[in-house]
C-alpha positions as CSV (number, residue, x, y, z in Angstrom):
1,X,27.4,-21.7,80.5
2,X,24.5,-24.1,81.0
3,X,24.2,-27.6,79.0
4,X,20.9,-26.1,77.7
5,X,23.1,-23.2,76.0
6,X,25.7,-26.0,75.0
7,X,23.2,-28.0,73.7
8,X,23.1,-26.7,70.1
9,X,26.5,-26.3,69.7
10,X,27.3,-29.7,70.3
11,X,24.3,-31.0,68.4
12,X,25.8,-29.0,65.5
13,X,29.4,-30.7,66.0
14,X,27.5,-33.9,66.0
15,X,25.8,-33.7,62.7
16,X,29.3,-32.5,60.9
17,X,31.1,-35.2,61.8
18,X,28.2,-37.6,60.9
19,X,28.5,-36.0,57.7
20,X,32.4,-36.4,56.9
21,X,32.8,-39.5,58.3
22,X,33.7,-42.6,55.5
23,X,31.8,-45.9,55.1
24,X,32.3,-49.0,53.3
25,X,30.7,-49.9,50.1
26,X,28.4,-52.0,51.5
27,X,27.0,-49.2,54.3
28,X,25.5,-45.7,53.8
29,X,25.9,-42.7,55.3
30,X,22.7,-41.2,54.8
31,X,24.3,-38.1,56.8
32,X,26.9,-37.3,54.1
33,X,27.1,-34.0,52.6
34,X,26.8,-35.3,49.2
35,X,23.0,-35.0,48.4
36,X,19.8,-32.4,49.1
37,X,18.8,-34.6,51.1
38,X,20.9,-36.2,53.4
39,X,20.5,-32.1,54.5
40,X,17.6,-33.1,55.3
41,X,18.2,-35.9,57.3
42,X,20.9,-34.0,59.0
43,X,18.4,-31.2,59.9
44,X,15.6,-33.7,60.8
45,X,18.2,-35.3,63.2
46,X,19.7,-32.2,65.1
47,X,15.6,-31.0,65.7
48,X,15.2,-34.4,67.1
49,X,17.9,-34.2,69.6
50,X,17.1,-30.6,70.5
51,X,13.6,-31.3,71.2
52,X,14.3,-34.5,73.3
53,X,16.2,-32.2,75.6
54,X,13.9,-30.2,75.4
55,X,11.3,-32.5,76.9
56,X,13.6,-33.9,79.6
57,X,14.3,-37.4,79.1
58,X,14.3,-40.2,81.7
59,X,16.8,-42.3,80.2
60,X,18.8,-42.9,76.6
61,X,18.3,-46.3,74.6
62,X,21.1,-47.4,72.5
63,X,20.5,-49.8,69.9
64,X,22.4,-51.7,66.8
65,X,22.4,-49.5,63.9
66,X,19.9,-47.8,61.4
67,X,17.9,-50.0,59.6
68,X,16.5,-49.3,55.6
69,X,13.4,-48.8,57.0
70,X,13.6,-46.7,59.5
71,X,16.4,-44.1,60.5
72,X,18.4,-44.3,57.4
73,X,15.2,-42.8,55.3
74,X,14.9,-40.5,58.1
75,X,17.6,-39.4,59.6
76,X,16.7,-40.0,63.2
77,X,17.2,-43.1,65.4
78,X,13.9,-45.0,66.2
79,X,11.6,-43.3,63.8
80,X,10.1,-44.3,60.7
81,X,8.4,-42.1,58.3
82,X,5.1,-42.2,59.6
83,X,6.2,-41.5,63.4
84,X,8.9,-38.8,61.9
85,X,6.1,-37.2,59.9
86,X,3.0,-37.6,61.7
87,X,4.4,-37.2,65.4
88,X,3.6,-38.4,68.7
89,X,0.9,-37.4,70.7
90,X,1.5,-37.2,73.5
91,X,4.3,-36.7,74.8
92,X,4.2,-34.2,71.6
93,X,7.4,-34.8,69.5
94,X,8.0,-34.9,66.1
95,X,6.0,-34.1,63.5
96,X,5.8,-32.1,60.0
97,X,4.2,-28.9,62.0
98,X,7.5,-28.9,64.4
99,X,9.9,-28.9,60.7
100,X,10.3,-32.2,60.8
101,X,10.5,-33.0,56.7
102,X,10.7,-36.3,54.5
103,X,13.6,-36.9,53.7
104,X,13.1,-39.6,51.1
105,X,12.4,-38.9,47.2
106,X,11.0,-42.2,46.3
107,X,6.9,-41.0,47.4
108,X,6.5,-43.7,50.1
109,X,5.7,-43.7,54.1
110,X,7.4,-46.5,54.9
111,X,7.0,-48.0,58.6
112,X,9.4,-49.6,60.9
113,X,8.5,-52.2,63.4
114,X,10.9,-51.9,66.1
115,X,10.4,-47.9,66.4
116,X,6.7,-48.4,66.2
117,X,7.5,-50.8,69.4
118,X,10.0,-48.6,71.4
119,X,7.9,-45.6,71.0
120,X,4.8,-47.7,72.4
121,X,6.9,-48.7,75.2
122,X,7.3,-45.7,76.0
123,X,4.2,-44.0,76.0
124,X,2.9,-46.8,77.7
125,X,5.2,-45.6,80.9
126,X,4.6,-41.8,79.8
127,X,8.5,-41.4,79.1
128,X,11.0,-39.8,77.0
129,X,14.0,-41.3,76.1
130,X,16.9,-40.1,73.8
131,X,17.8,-42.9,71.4
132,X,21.1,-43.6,69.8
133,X,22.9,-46.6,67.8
134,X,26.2,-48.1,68.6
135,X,27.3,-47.8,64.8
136,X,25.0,-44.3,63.5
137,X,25.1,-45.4,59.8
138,X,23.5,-47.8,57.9
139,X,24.8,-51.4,57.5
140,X,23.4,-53.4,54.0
141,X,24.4,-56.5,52.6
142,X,26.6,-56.1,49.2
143,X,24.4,-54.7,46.6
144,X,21.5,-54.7,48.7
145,X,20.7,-51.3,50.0
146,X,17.3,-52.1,50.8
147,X,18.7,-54.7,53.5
148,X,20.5,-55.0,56.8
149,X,23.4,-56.6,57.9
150,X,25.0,-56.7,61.3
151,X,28.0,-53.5,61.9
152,X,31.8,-55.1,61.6
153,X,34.1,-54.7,64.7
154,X,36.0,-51.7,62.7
155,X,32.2,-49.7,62.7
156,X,31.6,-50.1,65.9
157,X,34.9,-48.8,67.3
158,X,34.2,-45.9,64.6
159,X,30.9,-45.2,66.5
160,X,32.6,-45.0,70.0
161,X,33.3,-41.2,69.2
162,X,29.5,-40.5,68.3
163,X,28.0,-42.3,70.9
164,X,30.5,-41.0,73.3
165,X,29.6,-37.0,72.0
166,X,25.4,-37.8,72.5
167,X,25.9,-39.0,75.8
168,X,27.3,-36.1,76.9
169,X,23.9,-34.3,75.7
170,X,22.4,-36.2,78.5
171,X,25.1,-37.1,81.4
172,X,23.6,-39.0,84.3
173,X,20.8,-40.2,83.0
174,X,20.1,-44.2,82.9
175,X,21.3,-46.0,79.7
176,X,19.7,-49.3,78.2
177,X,21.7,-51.2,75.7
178,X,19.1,-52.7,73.4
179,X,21.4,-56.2,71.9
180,X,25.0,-57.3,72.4
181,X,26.3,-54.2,70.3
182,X,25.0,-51.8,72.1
183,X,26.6,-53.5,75.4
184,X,29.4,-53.9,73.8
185,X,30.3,-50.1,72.8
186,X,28.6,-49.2,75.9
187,X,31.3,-51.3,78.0
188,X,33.8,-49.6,75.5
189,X,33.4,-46.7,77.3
190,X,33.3,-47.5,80.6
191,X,29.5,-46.4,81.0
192,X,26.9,-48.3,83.4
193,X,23.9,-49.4,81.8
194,X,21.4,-52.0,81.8
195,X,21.1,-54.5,79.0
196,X,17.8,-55.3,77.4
197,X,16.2,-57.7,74.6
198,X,16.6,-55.6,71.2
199,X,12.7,-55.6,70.1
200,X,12.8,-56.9,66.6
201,X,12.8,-60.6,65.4
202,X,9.9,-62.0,68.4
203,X,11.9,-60.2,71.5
204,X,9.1,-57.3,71.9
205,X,8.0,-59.2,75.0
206,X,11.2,-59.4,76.5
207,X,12.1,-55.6,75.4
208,X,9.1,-54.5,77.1
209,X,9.4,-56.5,80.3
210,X,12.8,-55.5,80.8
211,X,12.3,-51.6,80.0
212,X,9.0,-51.9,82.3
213,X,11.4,-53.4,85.1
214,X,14.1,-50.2,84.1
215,X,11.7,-47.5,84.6
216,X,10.1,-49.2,87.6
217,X,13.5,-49.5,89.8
218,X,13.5,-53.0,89.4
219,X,16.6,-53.2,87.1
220,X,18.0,-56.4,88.5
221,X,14.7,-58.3,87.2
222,X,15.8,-55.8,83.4
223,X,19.5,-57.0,83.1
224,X,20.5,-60.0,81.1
225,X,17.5,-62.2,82.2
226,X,15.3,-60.2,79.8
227,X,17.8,-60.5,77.5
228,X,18.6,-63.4,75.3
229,X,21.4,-63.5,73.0
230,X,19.7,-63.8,69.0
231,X,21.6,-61.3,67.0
232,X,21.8,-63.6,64.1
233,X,17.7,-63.2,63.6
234,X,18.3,-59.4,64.3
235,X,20.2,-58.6,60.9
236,X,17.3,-58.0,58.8
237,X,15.5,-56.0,61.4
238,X,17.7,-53.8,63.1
239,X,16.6,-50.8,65.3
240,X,16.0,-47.7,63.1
């Protein structure tokens, strides 16, 4: 069987462990099969991955974890409701006239910063890339849902398993932790990858200059010297 006919099967393994899997109080899964419509976000999220494969990507960014402005309204890592919604054009993904649906009851188009960033990063080098989180739920500070705080040591041994299961969508393909979490989980598992400046909180320079360096070949000019350690200033801006 090809990975292309394996593809949706695992995709749909994915998403139902998203959706049983437990959180603390002060984190959301905003897969859960609780409400209409983390459906949604479910459905929005297995369409993503299915049309990044689709497309053939040239490498897979792993970030932090969701952020309230970003993937936890939509369901899919390094969107916002405006990219979700409105798409990308080219390379052509996402979109409300490819399913993609809002997922959020509250009326607004909120945007994200460090998706609006990745995603010009990438069109800027005419790439795809399949993006993940080291932890896939959302992290908030007690009582603060509309916030972010940085994933505990127990969450990100509880994402191992899910990064783990979308790398395998991919296999061989270059990975770029974006932050220390990232490289952390990453190193977990025993996969090679290239560490980068997570975007958010003044490091878009540094992102950019270290995925341009990726994509070029030059990663020994990408790893660590692009990166600077600064995930204090990250935890109200993780990656969505």
């Amino acid at each position: 069987m090809s990975s292309e006919c394996r593809a949706p099967a695992a995709i749909d393994s994915i998403t139902t462990a998203l959706a049983a899997a437990p959180v603390a109080a002060d984190a959301c899964n905003q897969y859960a099969d609780d409400t209409p419509v983390n459906g949604v976000r479910r459905a929005n999220l297995s369409l993503a991955l299915a049309q990044i494969l689709a497309h053939g990507p040239a490498l897979v960014l792993v970030a932090e974890a969701p952020g309230y402005r970003g993937c936890r309204r939509t369901g899919v890592p390094f969107t916002s409701d405006p990219i979700l919604l409105n798409g990308i054009d080219p390379p052509g993904l996402f979109g409300s006239g490819h399913g993609f649906r809002h997922a959020c009851d509250d009326g607004r188009m909120r945007g994200e910063q460090t998706a609006t960033i990745i995603w010009r990063e990438l069109r800027r080098h005419n790439v795809v890339a399949l993006g993940w989180n080291a932890w896939p739920f959302h992290p908030h500070r007690p009582g603060q849902p509309e916030s972010n705080r940085a994933p505990r040591a127990a969450e990100l041994r509880q994402g191992l398993v899910f990064l783990e299961a979308v790398l395998a969508l991919a296999p061989g393909l270059p990975v770029v932790a974006l932050g220390n979490c990232a490289h952390r989980n990453l190193s977990a598992l025993n996969v090679p990858h290239h560490r980068v400046r997570h975007p958010a909180q003044g490091g878009a320079t540094l992102f950019a200059n270290g995925l341009a360096a990726i994509i070029a070949g030059d990663a020994s000019n990408a790893d660590d010297a692009a990166f600077t350690n600064n995930s204090r200033n990250w935890r109200n801006s993780l990656c969505c």
